[in-house]
N, C-alpha and C positions, 0 to 999 in steps of 0.2 A: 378252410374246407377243401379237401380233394375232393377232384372227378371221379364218378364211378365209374366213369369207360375208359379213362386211359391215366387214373393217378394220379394228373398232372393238378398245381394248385390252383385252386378256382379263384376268378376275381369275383371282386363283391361292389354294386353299385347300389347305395339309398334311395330311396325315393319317399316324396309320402305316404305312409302304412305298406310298404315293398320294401322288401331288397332284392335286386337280380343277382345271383351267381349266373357264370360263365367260364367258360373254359377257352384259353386264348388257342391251345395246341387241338384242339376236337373238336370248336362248336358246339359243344354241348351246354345248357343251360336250363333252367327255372327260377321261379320267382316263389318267392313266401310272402306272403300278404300276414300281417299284423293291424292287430291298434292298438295305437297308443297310450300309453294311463290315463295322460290326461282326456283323452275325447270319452274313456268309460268313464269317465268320474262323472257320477250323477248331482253331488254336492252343490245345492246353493249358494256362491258366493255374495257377497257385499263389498266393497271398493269405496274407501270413503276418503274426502283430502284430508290431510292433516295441516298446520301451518304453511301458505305458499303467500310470495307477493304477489298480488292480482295486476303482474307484469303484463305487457300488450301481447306477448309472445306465450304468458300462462295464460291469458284468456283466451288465444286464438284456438290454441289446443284444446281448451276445456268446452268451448264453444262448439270445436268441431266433433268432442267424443260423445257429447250430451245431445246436439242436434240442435242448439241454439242460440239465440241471438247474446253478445257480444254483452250486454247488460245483465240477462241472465248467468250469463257465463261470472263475470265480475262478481255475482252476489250469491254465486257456488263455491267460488275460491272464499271470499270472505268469511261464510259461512261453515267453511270447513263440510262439506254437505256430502251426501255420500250422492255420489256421480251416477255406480251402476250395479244391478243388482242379478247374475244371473249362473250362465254354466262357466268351467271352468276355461273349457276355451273361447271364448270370448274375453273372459278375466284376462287371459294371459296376453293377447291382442294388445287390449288396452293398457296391461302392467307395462307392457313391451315401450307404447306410445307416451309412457310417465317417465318413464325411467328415461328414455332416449333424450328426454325435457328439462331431467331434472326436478320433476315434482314429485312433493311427499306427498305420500299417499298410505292408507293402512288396508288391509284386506282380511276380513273373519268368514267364517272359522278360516283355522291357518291353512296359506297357501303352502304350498312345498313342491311346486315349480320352477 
């Protein structure tokens, strides 16, 4: 993007739902504000495990995404159970926090995040 006051090429800095343009030769700048797909999507997700070992390290995680004790956690893995039911950024959070673990997991209707 150029400057309209002096041409020059504008830098571009992200931020959450922003970008800043600036101009390094004129101080010149603004910001556009955005949202993101995902925080419009109104779609109800579901997040459900699919096959995992009910490892010390898979129940700690499942334990701490579900908000419960260590037992329960165990008897969600086993159960292949669906963990959480809700908007898509939340989903994503959580897909974030499986993935980083290594747990399978399935998510309907389809994600495409």
């Amino acid at each position: 993007m150029r400057c309209n006051k002096c041409d020059s090429e504008m830098k571009e800095k992200r931020s959450f739902g922003a970008i800043d343009y600036y101009c390094e030769k004129c101080g010149n700048s603004f910001t556009c504000i955005f949202s993101e797909e995902i925080e419009l999507d109104e779609n109800e997700y579901e997040l459900k495990l699919e096959k995992n070992e009910p490892s010390s390290n898979n129940i700690k995680i499942i334990s701490k995404i579900c908000n419960c004790n260590f037992i329960q956690a165990r008897e969600i893995i086993v159960n292949n159970s669906s963990i959480f039911k809700g908007k898509a950024v939340i989903i994503m959070d959580i897909k974030n926090e499986l993935d980083n673990n290594n747990i399978k997991y399935s998510i309907s209707p389809s994600f495409n995040y």
